[in-house]
C-alpha positions in Angstrom: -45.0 -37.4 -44.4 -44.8 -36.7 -48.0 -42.5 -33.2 -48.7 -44.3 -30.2 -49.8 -43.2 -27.0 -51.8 -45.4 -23.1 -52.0 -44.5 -20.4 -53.3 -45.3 -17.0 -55.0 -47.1 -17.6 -58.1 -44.1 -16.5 -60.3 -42.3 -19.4 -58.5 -44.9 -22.1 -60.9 -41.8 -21.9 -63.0 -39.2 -23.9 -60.3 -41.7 -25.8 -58.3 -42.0 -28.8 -60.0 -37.9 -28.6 -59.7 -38.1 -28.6 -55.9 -40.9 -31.6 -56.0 -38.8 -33.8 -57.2 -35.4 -33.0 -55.2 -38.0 -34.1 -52.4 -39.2 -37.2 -54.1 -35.5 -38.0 -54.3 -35.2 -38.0 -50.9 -33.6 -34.5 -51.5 -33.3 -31.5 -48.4 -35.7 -28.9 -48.0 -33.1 -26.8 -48.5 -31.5 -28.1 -51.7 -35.0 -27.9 -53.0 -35.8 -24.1 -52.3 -32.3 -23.5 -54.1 -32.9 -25.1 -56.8 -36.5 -24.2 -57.9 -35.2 -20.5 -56.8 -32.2 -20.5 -59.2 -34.8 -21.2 -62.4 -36.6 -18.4 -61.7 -33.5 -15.9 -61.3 -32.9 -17.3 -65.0 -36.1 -16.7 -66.4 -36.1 -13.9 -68.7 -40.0 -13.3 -68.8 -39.6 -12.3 -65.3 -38.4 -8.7 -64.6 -38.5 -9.0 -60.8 -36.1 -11.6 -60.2 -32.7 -12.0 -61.4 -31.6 -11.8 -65.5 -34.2 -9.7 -66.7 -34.8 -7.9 -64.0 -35.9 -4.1 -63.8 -32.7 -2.0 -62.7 -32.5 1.0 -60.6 -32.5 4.9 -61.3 -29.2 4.5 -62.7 -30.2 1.3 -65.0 -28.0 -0.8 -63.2 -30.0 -4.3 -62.1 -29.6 -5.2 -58.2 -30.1 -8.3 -57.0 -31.4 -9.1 -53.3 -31.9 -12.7 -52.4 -31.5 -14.9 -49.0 -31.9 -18.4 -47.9 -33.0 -19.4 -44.0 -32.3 -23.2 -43.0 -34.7 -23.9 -40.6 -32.9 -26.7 -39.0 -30.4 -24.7 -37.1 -31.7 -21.1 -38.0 -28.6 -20.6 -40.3 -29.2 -18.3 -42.8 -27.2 -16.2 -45.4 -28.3 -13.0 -47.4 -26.9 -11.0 -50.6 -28.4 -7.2 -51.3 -27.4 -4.6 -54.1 -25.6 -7.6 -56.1 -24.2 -6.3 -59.8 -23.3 -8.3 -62.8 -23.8 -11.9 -61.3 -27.2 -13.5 -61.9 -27.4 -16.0 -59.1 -28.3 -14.4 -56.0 -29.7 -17.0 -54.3 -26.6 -19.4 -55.1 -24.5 -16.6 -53.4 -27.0 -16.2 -50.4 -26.0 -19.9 -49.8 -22.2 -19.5 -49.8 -22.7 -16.6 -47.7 -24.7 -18.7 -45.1 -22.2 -21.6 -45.3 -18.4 -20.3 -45.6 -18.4 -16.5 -43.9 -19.1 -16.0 -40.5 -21.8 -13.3 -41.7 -25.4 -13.5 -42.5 -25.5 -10.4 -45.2 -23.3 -9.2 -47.6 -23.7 -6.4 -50.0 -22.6 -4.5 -53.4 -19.4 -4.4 -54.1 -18.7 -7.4 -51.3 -21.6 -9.3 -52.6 -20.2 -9.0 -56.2 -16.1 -10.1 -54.6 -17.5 -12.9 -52.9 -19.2 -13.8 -56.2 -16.1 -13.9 -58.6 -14.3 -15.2 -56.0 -16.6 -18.5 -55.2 -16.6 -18.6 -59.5 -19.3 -17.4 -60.2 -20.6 -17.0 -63.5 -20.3 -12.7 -64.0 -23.4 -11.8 -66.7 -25.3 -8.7 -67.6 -28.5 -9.0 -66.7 -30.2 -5.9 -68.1 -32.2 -7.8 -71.5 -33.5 -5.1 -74.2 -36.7 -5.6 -73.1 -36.3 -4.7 -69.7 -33.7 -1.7 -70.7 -37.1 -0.5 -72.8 -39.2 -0.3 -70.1 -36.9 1.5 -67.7 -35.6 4.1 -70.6 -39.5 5.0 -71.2 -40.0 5.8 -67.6 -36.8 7.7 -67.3 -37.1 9.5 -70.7 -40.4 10.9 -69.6 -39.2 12.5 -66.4 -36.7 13.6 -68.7 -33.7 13.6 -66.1 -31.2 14.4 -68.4 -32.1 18.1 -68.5 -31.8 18.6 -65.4 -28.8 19.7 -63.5 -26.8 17.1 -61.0 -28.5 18.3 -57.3 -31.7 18.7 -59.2 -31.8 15.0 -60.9 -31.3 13.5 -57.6 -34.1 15.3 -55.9 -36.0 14.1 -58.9 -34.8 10.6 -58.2 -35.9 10.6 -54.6 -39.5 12.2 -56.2 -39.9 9.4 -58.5 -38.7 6.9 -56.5 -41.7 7.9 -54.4 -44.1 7.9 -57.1 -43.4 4.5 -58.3 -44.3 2.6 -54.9 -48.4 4.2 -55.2 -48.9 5.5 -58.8 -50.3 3.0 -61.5 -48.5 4.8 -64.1 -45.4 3.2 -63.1 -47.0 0.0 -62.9 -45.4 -3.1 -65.4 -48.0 -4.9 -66.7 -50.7 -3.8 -64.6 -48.7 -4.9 -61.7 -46.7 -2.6 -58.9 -43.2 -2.1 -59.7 -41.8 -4.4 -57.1 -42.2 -8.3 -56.9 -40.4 -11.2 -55.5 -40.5 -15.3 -55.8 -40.8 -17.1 -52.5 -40.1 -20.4 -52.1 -41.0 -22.7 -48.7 -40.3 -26.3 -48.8 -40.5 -29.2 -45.6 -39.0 -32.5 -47.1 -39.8 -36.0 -45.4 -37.2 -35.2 -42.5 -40.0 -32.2 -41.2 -37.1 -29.5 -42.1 -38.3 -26.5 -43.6 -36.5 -24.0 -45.5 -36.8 -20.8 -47.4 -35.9 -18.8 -49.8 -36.5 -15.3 -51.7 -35.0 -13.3 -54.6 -35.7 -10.0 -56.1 -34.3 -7.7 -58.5 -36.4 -5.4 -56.2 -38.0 -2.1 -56.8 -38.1 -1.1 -60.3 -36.4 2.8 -60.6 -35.5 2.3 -57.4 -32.5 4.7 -55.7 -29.5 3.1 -56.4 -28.0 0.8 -52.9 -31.8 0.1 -52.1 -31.4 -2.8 -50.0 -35.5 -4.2 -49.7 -37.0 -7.4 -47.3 -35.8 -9.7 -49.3 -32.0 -10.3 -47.9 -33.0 -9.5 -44.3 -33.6 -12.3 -42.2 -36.9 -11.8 -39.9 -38.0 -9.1 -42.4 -38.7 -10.8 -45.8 -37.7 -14.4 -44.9 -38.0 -16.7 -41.9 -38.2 -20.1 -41.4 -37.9 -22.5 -37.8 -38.3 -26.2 -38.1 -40.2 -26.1 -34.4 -43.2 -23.3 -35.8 -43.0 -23.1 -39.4 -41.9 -20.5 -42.3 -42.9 -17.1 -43.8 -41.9 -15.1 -46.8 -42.9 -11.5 -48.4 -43.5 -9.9 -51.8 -44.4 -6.7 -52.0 -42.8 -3.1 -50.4 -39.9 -4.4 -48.4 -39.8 -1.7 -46.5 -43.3 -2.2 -45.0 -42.3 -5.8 -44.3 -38.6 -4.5 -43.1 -40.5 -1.9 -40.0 -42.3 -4.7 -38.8 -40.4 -7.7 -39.2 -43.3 -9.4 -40.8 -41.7 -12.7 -41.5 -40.7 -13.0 -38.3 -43.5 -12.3 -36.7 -45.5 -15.0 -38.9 -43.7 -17.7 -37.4 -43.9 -16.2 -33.8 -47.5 -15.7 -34.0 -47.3 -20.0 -34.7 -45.0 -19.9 -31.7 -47.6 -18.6 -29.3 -50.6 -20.8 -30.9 -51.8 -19.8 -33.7 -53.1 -21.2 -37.1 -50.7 -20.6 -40.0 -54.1 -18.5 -41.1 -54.6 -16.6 -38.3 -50.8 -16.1 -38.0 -50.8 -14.4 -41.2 -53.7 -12.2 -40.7 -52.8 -11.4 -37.6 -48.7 -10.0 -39.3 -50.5 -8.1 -42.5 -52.7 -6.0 -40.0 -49.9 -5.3 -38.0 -48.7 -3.4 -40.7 -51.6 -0.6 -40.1 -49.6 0.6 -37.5 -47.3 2.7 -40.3 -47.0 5.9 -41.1 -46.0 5.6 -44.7 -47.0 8.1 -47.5 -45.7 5.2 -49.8 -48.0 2.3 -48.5 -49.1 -0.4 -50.8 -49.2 -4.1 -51.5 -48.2 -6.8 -49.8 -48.7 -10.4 -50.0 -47.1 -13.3 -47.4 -46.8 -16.7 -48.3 -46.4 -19.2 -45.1 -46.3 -22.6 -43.9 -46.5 -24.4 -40.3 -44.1 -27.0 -39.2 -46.6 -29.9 -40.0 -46.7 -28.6 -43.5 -49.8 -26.8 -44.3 -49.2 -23.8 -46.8 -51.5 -20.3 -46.5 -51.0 -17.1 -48.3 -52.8 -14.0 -47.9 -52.8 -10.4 -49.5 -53.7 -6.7 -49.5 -55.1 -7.1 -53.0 -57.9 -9.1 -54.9 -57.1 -11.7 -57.2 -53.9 -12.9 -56.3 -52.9 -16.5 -55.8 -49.7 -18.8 -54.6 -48.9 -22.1 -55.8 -48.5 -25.7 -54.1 -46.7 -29.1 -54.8 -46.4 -31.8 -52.5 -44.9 -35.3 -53.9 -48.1 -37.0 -53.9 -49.2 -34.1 -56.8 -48.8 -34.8 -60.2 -48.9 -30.8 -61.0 -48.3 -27.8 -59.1 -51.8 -26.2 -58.0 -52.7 -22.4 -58.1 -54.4 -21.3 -54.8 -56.4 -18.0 -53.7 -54.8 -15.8 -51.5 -57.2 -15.1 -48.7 -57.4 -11.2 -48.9 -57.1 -9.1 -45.6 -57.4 -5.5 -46.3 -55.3 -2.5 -44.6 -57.2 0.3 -43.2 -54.8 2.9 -44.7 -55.1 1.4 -48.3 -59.2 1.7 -48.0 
């Protein structure tokens, strides 16, 4: 069977990348990494690695984690500083420590001492957009006890209120990337700068294995943009690929995860989107919102292919 490769739609950037490791006779695995590692270094992106939007403090954090599905090896990286390849890292971490998540100042060790290129990643443009949300709230003024109760308030404001909103888009986004090569193993991967002001040591879905990223040779894979801690409560990814376990069509699998999430009591509830594939290869996406789409590649494609997400709609979000 030919190998196939879907991801978030920010992800159209490093698919073709992953096509061709496959083609090549290349490792599901080797091919998530790779298309992964051009997004983290794509400077039009501010949700995933160099260019990324930074926390409170304007310092950029990086999340990012790989899951093997051969094996269910996985490795995960949260709250990285100063190195740009998160996913490269995630890697290492699955492969030479006996852990499966590292974070902050570990995650940056670990980096320099693996080599590890060190970089800033905060570009002008992105320092622009965070200084004229901060300068509004106009922090500065306020004494030390009071600007971090005005962190935690903002914070809060950014996950639901448009006027936080980049582009038109929700101040949080991820890339996804799900790939089964000719062998039939499938494996994921995910990295975020995460959520834009957010408090500084936020640690979203993205590095936590069953939360944001999942992926089983015998059922299939799932990963999750969106509000990680939504995803986090309910182990969404996770429950993707056990929903296939018991039966069901990658479809119905996904439907079935997003409505679990009406089960939460969160005063910050918002988007999320899931992007998933079985173990015979068929990709599905879905979403809480209108108008969003994923992207697909198999080898037999001569161009990557933007898809509909099938929209299923939360009772709490109306």
């Amino acid at each position: 069977m030919p190998g196939v490769v879907i991801a978030s739609a920010n992800g159209i950037v490093g698919i073709e990348a992953a096509v061709r490791l496959l083609q090549m006779g290349g490792t599901a695995l080797d091919a998530v990494l790779a298309s992964t590692r051009l997004v983290e270094a794509n400077p039009d992106d501010h949700t995933v690695g160099f260019s990324g939007l930074p926390n409170m403090l304007g310092e950029v954090e990086l999340d990012a984690s790989v899951m093997d599905g051969k094996g269910l090896r996985a490795g995960g990286v949260g709250a990285l500083i100063g190195f740009q390849d998160a996913v490269d890292l995630a890697r290492r971490v699955m492969d030479d420590l006996p852990h499966s998540l590292i974070t902050g100042a570990g995650a940056a060790r670990f980096a320099a001492e693996i080599g590890l290129d060190p970089r800033d990643l905060l570009t002008p443009e992105a320092e622009a957009i965070w200084r004229r949300r901060i300068d509004a709230e106009r922090l500065e003024q306020v004494g030390r006890s009071a600007y971090f109760s005005r962190i935690s308030e903002i914070v809060g404001r950014s996950a639901s209120n448009a006027d936080f909103a980049v582009d038109g888009e929700p101040p949080h986004g991820t890339v996804n990337f799900i790939a089964r090569d000719r062998a039939g193993n499938i494996a994921c991967a995910v990295s975020t700068s995460g959520w834009a002001w957010k408090y500084p040591g936020r640690i979203g879905d993205s590095p936590v294995i069953g939360a944001g990223n999942y992926a089983d040779n015998r059922w299939g894979a799932a990963a999750c943009t969106g509000r990680g801690e939504m995803a986090q409560r309910c182990c969404t990814a996770h429950s993707v690929v056990t929903f296939m376990r018991f039966g069901m069509s990658i479809d119905r699998a996904l439907e079935t995860a997003m409505r679990d999430l009406n089960a939460l009591d969160d005063p910050y509830l918002s988007e999320m989107n899931i992007v998933g594939m079985d173990r015979d290869g068929n990709p599905a996406a879905v979403s809480t919102a209108e108008g969003k789409s994923y992207v697909v590649m198999s080898e037999d494609m001569s161009e990557p292919e933007l898809r509909p997400r099938t929209v299923v709609r939360l009772d709490k979000l109306g």
